[in-house]
C-alpha positions as a Markdown table, in Angstrom:
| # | Residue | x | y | z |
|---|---|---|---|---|
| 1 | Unk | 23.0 | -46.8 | -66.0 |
| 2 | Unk | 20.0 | -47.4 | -63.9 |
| 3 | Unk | 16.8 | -44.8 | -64.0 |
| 4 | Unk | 15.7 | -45.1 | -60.2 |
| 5 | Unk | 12.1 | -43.8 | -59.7 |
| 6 | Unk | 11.7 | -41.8 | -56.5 |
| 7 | Unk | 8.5 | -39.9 | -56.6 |
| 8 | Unk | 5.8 | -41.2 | -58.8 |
| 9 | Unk | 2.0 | -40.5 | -59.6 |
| 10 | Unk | 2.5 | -37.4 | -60.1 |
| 11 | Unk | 0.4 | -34.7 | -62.6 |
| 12 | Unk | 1.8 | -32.4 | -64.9 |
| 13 | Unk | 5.4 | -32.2 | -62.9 |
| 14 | Unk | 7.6 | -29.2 | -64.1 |
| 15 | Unk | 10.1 | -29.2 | -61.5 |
| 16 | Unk | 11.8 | -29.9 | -58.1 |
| 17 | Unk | 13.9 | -29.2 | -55.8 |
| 18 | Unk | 15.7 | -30.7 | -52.4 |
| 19 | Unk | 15.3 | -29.8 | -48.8 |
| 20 | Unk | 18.5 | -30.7 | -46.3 |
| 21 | Unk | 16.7 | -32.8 | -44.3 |
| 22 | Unk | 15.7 | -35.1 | -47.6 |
| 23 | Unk | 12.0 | -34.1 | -48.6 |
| 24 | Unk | 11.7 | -33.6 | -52.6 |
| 25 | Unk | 9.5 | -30.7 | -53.5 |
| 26 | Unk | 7.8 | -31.2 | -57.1 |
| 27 | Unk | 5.4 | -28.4 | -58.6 |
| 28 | Unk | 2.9 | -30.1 | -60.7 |
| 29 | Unk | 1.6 | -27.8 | -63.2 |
| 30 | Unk | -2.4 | -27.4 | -62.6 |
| 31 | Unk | -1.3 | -25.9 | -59.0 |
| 32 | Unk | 0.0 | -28.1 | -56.2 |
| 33 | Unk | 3.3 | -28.3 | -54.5 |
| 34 | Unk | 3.8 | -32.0 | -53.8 |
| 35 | Unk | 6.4 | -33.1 | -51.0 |
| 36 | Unk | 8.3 | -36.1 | -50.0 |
| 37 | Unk | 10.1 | -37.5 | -47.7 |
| 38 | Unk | 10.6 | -41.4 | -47.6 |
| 39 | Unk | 7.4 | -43.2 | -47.8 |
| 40 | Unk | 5.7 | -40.1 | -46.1 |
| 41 | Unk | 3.9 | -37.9 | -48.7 |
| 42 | Unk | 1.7 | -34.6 | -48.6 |
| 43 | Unk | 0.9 | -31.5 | -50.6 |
| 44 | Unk | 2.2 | -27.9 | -49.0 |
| 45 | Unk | -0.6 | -25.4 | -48.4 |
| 46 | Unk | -0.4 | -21.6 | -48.9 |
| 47 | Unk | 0.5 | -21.1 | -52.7 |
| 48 | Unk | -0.8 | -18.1 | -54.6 |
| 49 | Unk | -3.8 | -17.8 | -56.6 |
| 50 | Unk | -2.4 | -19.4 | -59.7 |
| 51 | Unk | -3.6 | -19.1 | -63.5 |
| 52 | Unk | -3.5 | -22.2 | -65.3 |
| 53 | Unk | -3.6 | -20.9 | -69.1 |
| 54 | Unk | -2.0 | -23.5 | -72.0 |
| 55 | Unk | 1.3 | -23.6 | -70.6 |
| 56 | Unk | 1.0 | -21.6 | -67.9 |
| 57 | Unk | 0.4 | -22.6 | -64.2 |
| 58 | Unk | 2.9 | -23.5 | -61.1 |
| 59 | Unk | 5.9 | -23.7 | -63.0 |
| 60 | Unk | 9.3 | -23.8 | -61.5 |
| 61 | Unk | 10.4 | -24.1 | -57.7 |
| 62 | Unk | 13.9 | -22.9 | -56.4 |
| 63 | Unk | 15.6 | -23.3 | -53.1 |
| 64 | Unk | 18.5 | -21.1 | -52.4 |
| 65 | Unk | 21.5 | -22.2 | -51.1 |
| 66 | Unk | 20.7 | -20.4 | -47.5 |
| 67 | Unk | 17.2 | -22.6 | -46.7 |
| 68 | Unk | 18.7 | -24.5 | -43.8 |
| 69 | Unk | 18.6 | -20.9 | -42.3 |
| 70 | Unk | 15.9 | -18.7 | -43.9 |
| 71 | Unk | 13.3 | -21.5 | -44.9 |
| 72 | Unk | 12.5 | -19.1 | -48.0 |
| 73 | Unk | 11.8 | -20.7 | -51.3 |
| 74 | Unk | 10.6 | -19.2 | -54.6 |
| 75 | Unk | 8.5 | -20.2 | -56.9 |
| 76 | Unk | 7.4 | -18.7 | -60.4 |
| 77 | Unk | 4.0 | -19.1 | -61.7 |
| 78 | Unk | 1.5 | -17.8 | -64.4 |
| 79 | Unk | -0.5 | -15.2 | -62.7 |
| 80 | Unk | -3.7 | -13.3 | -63.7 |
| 81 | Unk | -2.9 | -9.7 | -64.7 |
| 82 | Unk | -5.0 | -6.7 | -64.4 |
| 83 | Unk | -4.9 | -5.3 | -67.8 |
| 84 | Unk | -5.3 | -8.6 | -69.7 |
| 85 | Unk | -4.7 | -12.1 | -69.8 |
| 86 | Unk | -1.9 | -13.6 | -67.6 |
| 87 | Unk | 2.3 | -13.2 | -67.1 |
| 88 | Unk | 5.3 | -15.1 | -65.6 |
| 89 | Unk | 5.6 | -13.8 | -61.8 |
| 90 | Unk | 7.9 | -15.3 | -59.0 |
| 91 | Unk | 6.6 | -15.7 | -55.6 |
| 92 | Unk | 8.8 | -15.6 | -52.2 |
| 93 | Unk | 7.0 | -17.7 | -49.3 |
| 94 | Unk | 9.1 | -19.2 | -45.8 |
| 95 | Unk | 8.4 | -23.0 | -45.6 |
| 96 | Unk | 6.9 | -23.5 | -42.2 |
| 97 | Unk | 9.2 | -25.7 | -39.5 |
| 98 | Unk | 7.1 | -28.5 | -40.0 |
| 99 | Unk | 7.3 | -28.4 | -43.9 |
| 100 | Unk | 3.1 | -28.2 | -44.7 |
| 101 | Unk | 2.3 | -24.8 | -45.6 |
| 102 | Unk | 4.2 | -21.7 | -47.0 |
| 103 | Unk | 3.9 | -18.5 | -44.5 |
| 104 | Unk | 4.2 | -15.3 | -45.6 |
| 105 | Unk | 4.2 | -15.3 | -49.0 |
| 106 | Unk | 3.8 | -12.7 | -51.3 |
| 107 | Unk | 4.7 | -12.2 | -55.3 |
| 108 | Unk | 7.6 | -9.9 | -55.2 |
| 109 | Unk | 8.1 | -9.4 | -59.2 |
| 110 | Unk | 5.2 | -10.1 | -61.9 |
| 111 | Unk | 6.2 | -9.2 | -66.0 |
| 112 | Unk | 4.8 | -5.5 | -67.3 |
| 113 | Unk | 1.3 | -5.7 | -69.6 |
| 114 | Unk | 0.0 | -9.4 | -69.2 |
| 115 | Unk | -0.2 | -11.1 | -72.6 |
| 116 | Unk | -3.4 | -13.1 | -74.0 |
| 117 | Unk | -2.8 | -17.1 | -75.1 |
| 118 | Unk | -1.2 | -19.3 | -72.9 |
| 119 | Unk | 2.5 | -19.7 | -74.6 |
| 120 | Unk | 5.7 | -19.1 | -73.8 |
| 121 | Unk | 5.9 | -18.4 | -70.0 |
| 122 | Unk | 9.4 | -19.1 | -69.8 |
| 123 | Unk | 9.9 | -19.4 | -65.8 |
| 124 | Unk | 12.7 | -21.2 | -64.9 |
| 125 | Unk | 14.3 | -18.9 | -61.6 |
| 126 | Unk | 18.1 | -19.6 | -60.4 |
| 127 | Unk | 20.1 | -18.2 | -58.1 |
| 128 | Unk | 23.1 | -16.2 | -58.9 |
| 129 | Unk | 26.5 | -16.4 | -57.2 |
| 130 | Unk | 26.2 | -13.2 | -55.6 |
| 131 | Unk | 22.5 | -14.2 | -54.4 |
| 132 | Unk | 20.2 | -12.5 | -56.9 |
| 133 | Unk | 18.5 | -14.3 | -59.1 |
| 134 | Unk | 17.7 | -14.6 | -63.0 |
| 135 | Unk | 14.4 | -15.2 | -64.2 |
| 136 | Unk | 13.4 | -16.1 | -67.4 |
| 137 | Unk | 10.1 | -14.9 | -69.5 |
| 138 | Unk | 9.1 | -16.0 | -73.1 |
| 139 | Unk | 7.9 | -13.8 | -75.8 |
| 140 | Unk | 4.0 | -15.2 | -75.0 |
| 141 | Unk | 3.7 | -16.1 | -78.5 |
| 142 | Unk | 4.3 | -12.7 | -79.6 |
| 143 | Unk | 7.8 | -12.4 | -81.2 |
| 144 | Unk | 8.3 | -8.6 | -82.2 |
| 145 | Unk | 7.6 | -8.6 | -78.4 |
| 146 | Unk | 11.3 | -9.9 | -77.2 |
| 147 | Unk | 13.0 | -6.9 | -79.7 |
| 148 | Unk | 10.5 | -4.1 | -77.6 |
| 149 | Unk | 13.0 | -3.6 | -74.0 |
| 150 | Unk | 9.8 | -1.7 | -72.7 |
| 151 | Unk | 8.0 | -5.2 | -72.2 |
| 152 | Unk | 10.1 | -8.1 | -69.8 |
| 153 | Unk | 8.4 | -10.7 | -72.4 |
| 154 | Unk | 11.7 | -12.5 | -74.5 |
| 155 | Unk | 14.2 | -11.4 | -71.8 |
| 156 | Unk | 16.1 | -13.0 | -68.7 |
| 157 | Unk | 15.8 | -10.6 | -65.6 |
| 158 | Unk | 18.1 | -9.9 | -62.8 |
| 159 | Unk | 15.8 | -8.9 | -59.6 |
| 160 | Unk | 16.9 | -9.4 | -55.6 |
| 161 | Unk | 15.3 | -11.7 | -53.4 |
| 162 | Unk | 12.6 | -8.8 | -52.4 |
| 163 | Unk | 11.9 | -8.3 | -56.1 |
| 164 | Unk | 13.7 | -4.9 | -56.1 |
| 165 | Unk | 16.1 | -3.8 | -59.5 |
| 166 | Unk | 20.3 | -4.7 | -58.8 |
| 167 | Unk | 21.9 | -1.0 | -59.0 |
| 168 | Unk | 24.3 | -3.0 | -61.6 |
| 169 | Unk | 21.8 | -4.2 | -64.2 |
| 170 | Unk | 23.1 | -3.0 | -67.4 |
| 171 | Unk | 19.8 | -0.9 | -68.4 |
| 172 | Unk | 19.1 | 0.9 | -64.9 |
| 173 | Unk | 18.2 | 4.7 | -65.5 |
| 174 | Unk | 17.4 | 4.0 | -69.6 |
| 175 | Unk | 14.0 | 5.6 | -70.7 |
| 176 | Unk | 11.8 | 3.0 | -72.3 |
| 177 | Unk | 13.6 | 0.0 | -70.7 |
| 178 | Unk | 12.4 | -2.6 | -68.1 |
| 179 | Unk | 15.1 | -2.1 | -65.2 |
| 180 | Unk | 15.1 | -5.8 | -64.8 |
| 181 | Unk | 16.4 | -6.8 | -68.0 |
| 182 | Unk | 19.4 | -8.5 | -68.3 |
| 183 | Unk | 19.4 | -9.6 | -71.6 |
| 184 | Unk | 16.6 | -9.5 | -74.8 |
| 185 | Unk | 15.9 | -11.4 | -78.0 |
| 186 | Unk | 14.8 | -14.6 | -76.6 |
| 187 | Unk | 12.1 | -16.9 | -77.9 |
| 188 | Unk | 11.1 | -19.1 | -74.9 |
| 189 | Unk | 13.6 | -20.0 | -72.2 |
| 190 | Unk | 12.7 | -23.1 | -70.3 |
| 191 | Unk | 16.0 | -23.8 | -69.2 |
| 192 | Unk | 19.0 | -22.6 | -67.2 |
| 193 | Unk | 21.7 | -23.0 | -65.0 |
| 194 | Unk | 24.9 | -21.7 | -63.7 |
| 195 | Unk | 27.8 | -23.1 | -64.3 |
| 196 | Unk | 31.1 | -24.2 | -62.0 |
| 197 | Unk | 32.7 | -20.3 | -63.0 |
| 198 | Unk | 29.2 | -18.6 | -61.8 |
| 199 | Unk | 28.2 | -18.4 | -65.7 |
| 200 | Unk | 25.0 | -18.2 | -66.5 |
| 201 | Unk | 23.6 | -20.7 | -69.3 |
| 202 | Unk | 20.0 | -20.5 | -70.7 |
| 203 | Unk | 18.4 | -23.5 | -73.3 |
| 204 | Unk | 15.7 | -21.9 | -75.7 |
| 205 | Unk | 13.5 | -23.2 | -77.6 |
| 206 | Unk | 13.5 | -22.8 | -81.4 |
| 207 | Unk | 10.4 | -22.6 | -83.7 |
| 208 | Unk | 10.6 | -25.1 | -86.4 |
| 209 | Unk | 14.5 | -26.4 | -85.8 |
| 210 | Unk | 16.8 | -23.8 | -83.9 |
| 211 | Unk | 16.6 | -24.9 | -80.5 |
| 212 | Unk | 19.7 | -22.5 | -78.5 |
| 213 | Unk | 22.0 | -23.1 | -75.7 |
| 214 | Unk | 22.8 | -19.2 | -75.1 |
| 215 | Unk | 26.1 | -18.3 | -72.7 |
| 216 | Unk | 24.2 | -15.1 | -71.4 |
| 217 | Unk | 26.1 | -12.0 | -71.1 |
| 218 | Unk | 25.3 | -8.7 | -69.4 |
| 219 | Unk | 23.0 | -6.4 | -71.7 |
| 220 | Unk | 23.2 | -8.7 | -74.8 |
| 221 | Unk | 20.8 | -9.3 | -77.7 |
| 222 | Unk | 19.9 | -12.6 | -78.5 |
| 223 | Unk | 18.7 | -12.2 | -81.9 |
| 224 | Unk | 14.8 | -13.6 | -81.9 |
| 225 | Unk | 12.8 | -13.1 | -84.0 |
| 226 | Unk | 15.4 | -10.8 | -86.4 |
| 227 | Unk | 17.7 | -13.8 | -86.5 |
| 228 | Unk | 17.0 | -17.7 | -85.6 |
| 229 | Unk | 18.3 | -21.2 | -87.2 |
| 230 | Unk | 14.8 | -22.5 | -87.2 |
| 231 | Unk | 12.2 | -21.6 | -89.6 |
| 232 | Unk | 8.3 | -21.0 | -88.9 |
| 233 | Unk | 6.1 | -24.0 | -88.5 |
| 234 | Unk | 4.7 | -22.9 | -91.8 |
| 235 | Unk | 8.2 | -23.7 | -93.7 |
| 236 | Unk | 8.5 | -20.0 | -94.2 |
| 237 | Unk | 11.9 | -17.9 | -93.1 |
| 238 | Unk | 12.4 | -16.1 | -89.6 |
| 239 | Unk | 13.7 | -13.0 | -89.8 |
| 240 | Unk | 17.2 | -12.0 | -91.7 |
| 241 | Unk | 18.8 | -15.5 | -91.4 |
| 242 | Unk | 21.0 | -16.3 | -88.9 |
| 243 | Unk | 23.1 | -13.9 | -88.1 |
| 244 | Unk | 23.1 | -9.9 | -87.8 |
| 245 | Unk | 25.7 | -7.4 | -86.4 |
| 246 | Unk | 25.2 | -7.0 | -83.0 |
| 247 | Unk | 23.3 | -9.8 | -82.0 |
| 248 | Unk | 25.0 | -12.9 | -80.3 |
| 249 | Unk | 24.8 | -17.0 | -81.5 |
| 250 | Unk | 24.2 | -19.7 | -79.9 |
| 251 | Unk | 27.5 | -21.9 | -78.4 |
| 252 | Unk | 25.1 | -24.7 | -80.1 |
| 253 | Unk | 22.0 | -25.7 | -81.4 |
| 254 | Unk | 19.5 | -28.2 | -82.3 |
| 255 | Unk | 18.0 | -28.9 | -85.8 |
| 256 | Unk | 15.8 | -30.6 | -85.8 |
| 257 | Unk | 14.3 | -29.3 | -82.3 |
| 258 | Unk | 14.3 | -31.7 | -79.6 |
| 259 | Unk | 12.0 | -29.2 | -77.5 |
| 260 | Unk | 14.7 | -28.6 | -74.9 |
| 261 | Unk | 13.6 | -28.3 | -71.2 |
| 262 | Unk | 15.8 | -27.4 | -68.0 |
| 263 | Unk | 19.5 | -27.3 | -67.7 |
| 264 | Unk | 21.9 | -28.8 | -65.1 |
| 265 | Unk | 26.3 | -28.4 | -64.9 |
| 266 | Unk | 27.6 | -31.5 | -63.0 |
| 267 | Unk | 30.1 | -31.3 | -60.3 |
| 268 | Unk | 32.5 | -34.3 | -59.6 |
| 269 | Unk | 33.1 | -37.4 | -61.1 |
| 270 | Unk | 33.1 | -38.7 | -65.0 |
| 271 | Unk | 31.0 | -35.4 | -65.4 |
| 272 | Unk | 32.8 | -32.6 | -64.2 |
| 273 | Unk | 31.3 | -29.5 | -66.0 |
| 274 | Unk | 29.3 | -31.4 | -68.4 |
| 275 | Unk | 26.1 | -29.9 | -69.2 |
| 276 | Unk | 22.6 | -31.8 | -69.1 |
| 277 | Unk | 19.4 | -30.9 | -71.2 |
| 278 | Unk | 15.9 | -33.1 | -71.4 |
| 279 | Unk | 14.3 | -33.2 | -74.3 |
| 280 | Unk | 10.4 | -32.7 | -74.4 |
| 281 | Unk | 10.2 | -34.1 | -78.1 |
| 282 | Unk | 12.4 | -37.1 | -78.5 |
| 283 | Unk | 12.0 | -38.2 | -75.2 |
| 284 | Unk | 16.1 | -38.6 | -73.8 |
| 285 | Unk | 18.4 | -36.2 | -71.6 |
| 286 | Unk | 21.2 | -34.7 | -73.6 |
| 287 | Unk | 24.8 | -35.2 | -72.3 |
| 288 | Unk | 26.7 | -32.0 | -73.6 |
| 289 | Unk | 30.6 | -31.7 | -73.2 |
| 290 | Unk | 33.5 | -29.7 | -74.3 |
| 291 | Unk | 34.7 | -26.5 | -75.7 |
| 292 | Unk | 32.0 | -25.0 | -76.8 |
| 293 | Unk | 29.3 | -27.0 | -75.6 |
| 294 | Unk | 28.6 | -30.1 | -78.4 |
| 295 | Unk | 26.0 | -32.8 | -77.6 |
| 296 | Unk | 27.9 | -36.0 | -77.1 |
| 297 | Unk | 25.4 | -38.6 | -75.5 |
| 298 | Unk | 21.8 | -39.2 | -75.4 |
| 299 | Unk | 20.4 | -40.8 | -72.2 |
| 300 | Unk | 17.7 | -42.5 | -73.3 |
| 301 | Unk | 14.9 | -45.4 | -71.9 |
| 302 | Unk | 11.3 | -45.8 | -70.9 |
| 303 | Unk | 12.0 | -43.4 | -68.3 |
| 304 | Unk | 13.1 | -40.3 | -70.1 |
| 305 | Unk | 9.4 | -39.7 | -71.4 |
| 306 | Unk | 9.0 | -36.1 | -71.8 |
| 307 | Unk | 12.2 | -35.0 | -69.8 |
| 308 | Unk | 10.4 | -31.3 | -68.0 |
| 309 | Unk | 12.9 | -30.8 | -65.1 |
| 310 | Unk | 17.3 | -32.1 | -64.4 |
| 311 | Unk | 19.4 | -31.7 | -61.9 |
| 312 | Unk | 22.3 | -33.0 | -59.9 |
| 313 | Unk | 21.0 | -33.9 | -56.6 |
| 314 | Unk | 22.6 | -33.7 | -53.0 |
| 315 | Unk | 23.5 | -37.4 | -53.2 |
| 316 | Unk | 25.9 | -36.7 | -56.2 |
| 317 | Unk | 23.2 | -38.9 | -58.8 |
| 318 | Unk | 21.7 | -36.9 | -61.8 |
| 319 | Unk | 17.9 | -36.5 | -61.2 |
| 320 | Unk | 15.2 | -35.8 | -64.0 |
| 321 | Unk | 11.5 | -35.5 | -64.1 |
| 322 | Unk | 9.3 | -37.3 | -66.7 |
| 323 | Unk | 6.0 | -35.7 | -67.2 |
| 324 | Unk | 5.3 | -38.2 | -69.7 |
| 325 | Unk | 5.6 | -40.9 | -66.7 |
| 326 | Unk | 4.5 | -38.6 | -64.3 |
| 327 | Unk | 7.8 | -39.3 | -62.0 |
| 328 | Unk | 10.8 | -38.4 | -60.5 |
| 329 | Unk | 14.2 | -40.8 | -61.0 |
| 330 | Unk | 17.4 | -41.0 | -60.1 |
| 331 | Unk | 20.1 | -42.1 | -62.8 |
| 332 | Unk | 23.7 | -43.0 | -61.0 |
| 333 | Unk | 26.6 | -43.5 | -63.5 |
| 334 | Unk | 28.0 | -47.2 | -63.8 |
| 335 | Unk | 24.8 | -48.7 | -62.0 |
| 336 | Unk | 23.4 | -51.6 | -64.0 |
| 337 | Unk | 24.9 | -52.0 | -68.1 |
């Protein structure tokens, strides 16, 4: 297998995404949408005010499966929040006909009660199969925060494209309780995905050890911080060990943590329904297979510096972004030895 770069000399990537007509969108982190098409190059004016804090900034970038006719796309960034500091919101803009600005854009969803430090922003947005979307948040470096369902901070939420609450979310009309959760007791969720059934997936990372790949289920609790199977960076324990009545495990986890990134299924070919993880730390994309989910491979070259962003792309190919390399490649099974 051959690692292919596409884009390159980029700063900070954190994600992409594909247009039908071939331009590659990439969100570099400090606050610029880059796009690409062939040798032709530019950056896409019209984003919103962004706050870059720690890990916070432009973050990720989705583009629903009805572009070629609305031209919407979404993108979730750190914003600057009244009250203090800054929180994960998503932001709905229409791509202008000649692809160089956004129009219309406005944040339709931004998390209750901004959070101080720049941690655990979570942010990765996918589209559901019924069109709504998940978004994920991170506790913002404040654990106890993911157990309190009166905060969106540690949780995946279920909005609508306008930002609005699904009737069907599993806490609608509960006192105390963000509408938009969909599930709590999550650390920092940089990854997800949805899988070949409509499933959805989310990879979380762990403190010291612990890193999760969660099968997400309606109006669950993921555990963190009563249970985890990492410990603090300290050495010390987390919580009441790794399991409690009435919180869900993992399918599978990492120990040590590979810092886990974004998540991708694969359709067709030698991969059918395997799962695909990058690894911030130990710099490879994990091939995961099976039933449950087990790591089987480990992708791994000068390329796969600091996987941030995978995905299968519209040629069939698996695509990754290295922010250590500052690029965007291509890997196509069988190419090369």
């Amino acid at each position: 297998m051959v690692a292919q770069p596409v884009v390159e000399g980029l700063d900070i990537p954190w994600a992409f995404g594909f247009l039908p007509d071939g331009t590659i969108l990439v969100t570099e982190r400090e606050g610029a949408l880059v796009a690409q098409r062939g040798e032709d190059r530019w950056t896409i004016d019209g984003l919103p005010k962004i706050e870059v804090d720690g890990q916070g900034g432009l973050l990720d970038i989705l583009v629903p499966r009805d572009f070629a006719t609305s031209r919407e796309i979404f993108l979730t960034y750190s914003k600057a929040q009244f009250v203090r500091g800054s929180g994960t919101a998503v932001y709905r803009a229409r791509l202008s006909e000649d692809g160089r600005r956004l129009e219309g854009g406005e944040t339709i969803f931004e998390i209750a009660r901004g959070s101080g430090g720049g941690f655990h922003f979570g942010s990765r947005i996918v589209e559901a199969s019924d069109g709504t979307l998940f978004v994920t948040v991170g506790d913002r470096g404040n654990p106890e925060t993911a157990q309190d369902r009166a905060m969106h901070n540690g949780s995946v939420l279920r909005i609508t494209r306008d930002g609005r609450v699904p009737a069907d979310n599993p806490f609608v009309g509960q006192s105390g309780v963000q509408p938009e959760i969909w599930s709590w007791g999550h650390r920092n969720p940089q990854g997800a995905a949805v899988d070949g059934d409509g499933q959805l997936w989310v990879i979380e990372h762990g403190a010291r050890g612990g890193d999760e790949v969660n099968r997400i289920e309606k109006g669950a609790n993921y555990g963190w911080p009563v249970i985890a199977y990492g410990v603090n960076y300290n050495g010390s324990s987390i919580g009441v060990g790794t399991a409690q009545e009435g919180m869900k495990q993992p399918v599978y986890y990492w120990d040590p943590s590979i810092a886990p990134s974004d998540m991708a299924f694969f359709r067709g070919g030698n991969w059918d329904g395997q799962a695909f993880v990058g690894s911030l730390k130990f710099d490879y994309v994990s091939r995961l297979s099976g039933n449950p989910l087990r790591e089987v491979e480990r992708i791994e070259g000068a390329a796969t510096s600091r996987v941030r962003d995978v995905d299968q792309g519209p040629d069939g190919a698996l695509w990754f972004l290295s922010e250590g390399n500052g690029a965007l490649y291509r890997l196509v099974p069988g190419e090369g030895s």
